[in-house]
N, C-alpha and C positions, 0 to 999 in steps of 0.2 A: 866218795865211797864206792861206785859205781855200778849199786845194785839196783835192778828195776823196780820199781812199786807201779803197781797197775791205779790209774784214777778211773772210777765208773762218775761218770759226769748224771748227773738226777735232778736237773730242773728240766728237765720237760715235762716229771712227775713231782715229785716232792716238790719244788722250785713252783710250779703252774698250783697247783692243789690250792693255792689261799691267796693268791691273786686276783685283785679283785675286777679284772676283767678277764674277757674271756679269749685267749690268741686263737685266729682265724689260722683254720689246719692247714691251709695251702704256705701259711706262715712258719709257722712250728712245724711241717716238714723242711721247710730251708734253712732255718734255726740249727736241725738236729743236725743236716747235711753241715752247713758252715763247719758245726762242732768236730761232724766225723773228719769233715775235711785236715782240721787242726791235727789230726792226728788220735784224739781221744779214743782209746781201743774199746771202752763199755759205755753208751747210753743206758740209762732207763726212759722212754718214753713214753709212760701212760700207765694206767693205773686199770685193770679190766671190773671196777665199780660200779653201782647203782647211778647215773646222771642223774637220776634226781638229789644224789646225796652231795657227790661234786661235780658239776654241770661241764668243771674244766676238761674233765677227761671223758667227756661223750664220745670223742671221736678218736677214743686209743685203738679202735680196731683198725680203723684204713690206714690209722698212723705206723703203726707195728708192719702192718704190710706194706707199704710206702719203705720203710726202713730197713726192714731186711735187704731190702736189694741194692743198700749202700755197700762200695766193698771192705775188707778189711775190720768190721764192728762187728763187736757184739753185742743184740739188741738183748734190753732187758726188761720185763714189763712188772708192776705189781699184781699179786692175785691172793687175795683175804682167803679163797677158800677154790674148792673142788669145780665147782662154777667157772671160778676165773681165770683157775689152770689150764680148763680145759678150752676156754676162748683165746687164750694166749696160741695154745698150740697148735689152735687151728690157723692162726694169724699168722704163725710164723716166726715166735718167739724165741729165741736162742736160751732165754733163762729166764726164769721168775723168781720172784723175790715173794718171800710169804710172813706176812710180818704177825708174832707171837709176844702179847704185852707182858711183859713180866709184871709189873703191877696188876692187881685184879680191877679197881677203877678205871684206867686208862683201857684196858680191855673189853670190860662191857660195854663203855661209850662208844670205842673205834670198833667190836667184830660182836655185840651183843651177845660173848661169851666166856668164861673163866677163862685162864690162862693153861689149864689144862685141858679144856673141853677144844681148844685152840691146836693143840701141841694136834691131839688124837684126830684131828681133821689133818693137818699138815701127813699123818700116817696114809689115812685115806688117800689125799692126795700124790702124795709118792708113788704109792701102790700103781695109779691110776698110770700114771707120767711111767714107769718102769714098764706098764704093759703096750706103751705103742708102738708102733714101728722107730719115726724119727727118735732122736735121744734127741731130751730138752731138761737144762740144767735146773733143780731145782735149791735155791739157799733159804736156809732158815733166819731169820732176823728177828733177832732179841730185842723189841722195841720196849721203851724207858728204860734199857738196864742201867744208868745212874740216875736215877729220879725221874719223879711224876710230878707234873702239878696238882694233880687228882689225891693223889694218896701222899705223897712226901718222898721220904726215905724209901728206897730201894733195897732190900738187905743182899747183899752180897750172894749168898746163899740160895736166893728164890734165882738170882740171876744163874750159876752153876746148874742147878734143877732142871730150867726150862732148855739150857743148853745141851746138858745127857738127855733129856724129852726128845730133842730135833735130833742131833746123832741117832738114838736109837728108832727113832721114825724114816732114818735114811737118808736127810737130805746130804744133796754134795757138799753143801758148805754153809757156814755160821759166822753170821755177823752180829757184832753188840752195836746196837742206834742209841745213840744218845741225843733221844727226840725232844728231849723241851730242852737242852743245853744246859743242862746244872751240872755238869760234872767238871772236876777239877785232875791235873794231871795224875797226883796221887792216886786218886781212886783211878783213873784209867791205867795206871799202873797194877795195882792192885787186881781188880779184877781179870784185866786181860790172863794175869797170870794164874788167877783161879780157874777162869774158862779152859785154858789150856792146858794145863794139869788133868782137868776133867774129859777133857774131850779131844785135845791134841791137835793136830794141824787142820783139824776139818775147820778149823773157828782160825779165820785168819783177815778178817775184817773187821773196818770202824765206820760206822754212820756218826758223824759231828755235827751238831748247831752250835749256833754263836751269838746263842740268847747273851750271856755272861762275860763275851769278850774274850773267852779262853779256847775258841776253838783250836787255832793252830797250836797253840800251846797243848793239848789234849793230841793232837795229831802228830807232836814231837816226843812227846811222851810213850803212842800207841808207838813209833818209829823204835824208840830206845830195844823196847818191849819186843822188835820183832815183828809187828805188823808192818805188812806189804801192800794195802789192799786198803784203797779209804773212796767213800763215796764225798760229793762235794757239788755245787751247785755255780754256775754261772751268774756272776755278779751276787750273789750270795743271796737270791730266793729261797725263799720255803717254810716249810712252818704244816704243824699237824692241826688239821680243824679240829679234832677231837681231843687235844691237849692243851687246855689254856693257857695264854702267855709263853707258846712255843713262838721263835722267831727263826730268822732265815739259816740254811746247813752254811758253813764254812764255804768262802769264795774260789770256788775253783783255778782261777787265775793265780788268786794269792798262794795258795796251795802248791802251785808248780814249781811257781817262782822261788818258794821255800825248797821243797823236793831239788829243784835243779842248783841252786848257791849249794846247796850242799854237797853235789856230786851225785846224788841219785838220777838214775835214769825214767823217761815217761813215756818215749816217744814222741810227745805231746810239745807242737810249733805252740808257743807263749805269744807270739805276735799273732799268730790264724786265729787262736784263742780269744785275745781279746779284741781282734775283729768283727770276730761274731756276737758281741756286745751289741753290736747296730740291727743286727736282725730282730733281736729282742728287743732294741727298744721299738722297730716297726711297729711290731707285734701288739707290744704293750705301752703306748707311748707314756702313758701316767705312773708306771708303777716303779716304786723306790727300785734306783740298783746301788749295788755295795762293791768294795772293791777296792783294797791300796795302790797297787800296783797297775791299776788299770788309770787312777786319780793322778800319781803320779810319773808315771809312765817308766820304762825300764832302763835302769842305771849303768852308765856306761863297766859296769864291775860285773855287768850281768854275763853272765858261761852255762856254757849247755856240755854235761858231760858228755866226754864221745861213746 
């Protein structure tokens, strides 16, 4: 096909977030490096959070800093609220990701606030990020827009909503997370296509888990639909504390390896890629890693579009 789709690679944040030990930062800096190395054009590396809340991401500030001065990446950190935007940018953060639960359950759990009282911070926030000297990118992210384990169904509708909320609050760009994995191609058909109607190219990302076995399936679906832009996790970590029976985002590796048999472009070395499997398991020697194409290694039928 030979169009580019950007991968922002997110286990260093989502991936690390419910792991149950903790990687030594002088580790998860060479982790991220390996990744950058591969070619991956977006990290997210950390999460600018309470350590009391996730102990993993104590150290996203030196990490951010550390990172930046990788060449060629764009670093991208989490930030709940006005606080964490503003720790990002002193850090050196290229973009932040601001995550708005479309479900009202899943939202009080994870930002201890409605889904509107949420949106009107991300305004505050913009505001904030629009008045400093550097320009630092800010994306809105629809967290549970296919389902909650908290509340269930998702109505299609509240997802639409909270996506004219973040446009009209400013942000650069809109992603839909599909944070606990319940969604099925259909609806990410469906929806994407509602997002887009409402709010047009500003919404042009997918967040995947693979609770359900259908992620890359959902990320062939988001491809049909038009999106260019998918987050994805190395060796397929991750999982939301605050959403039960969430399990790990879609395999990064597997993901490429998809993307490229197809003719899409990534930039993204598939062998440097799953190289950097061995730093993680330094890192973490205990914790589950996931991964087809990494289990069974790549097939002499394997082409990288030019």
């Amino acid at each position: 096909m030979g169009e580019h789709v950007t991968v922002c690679e997110v286990g260093p944040r989502d991936g690390l977030q419910m792991a149950k030990g903790i990687m030594p930062t002088a580790i998860k800096s060479r982790w991220i490096a390996a990744i950058a190395a591969a070619g991956v054009p977006e990290i997210e590396v950390g999460s600018f959070v309470p350590a009391k809340l996730i102990p993993q991401m104590a150290d996203t500030a030196e990490i951010v800093r550390e990172a930046v001065k990788l060449p060629g990446v764009r670093i991208v950190a989490l930030a709940p609220n006005l606080r964490g935007a503003q720790d990002a940018y002193a850090n050196g953060a290229h973009r932040i990701s601001v995550p708005v639960s479309v479900s009202e359950g899943h939202s009080r759990a994870n930002l201890n606030r409605t889904p509107g009282e949420q949106v009107a911070e991300v305004a505050r926030l913009v505001a904030w990020v629009r008045a400093q000297a550097r320009p630092m990118e800010v994306e809105g992210a629809c967290s549970t827009a296919f389902g909650c384990s908290i509340d269930g169904v998702v109505p299609e509708g509240a997802v639409v909503r909270v996506a004219e909320g973040l446009a009209a609050a400013g942000v650069d760009s809109i992603a839909l997370a599909d944070t606990v994995g319940y969604a099925h191609p259909a609806q990410i058909k469906a929806t994407v296509r509602a997002v887009r109607a409402a709010v047009g190219r500003r919404f042009d990302g997918l967040h995947l888990h693979d609770t359900m076995g259908l992620g890359l399936a959902n990320a062939l679906a988001g491809l049909e639909e038009g999106i260019r832009s998918f987050d994805a996790a190395l060796a397929g970590l991750g999982g939301c504390p605050f959403a039960p029976g969430a399990s790990g985002n879609i395999v990064t590796e597997d993901l490429v390896f998809m993307l490229h048999s197809m003719g899409f472009t990534t930039g993204i070395d598939l062998e440097k890629l799953i190289a950097a499997r061995a730093v993680l398991r330094e890192g973490l020697p205990h914790e589950p890693m996931h991964g087809n194409v990494s289990k069974a290694g790549l097939p002499p039928t394997y082409r990288v579009a030019a």
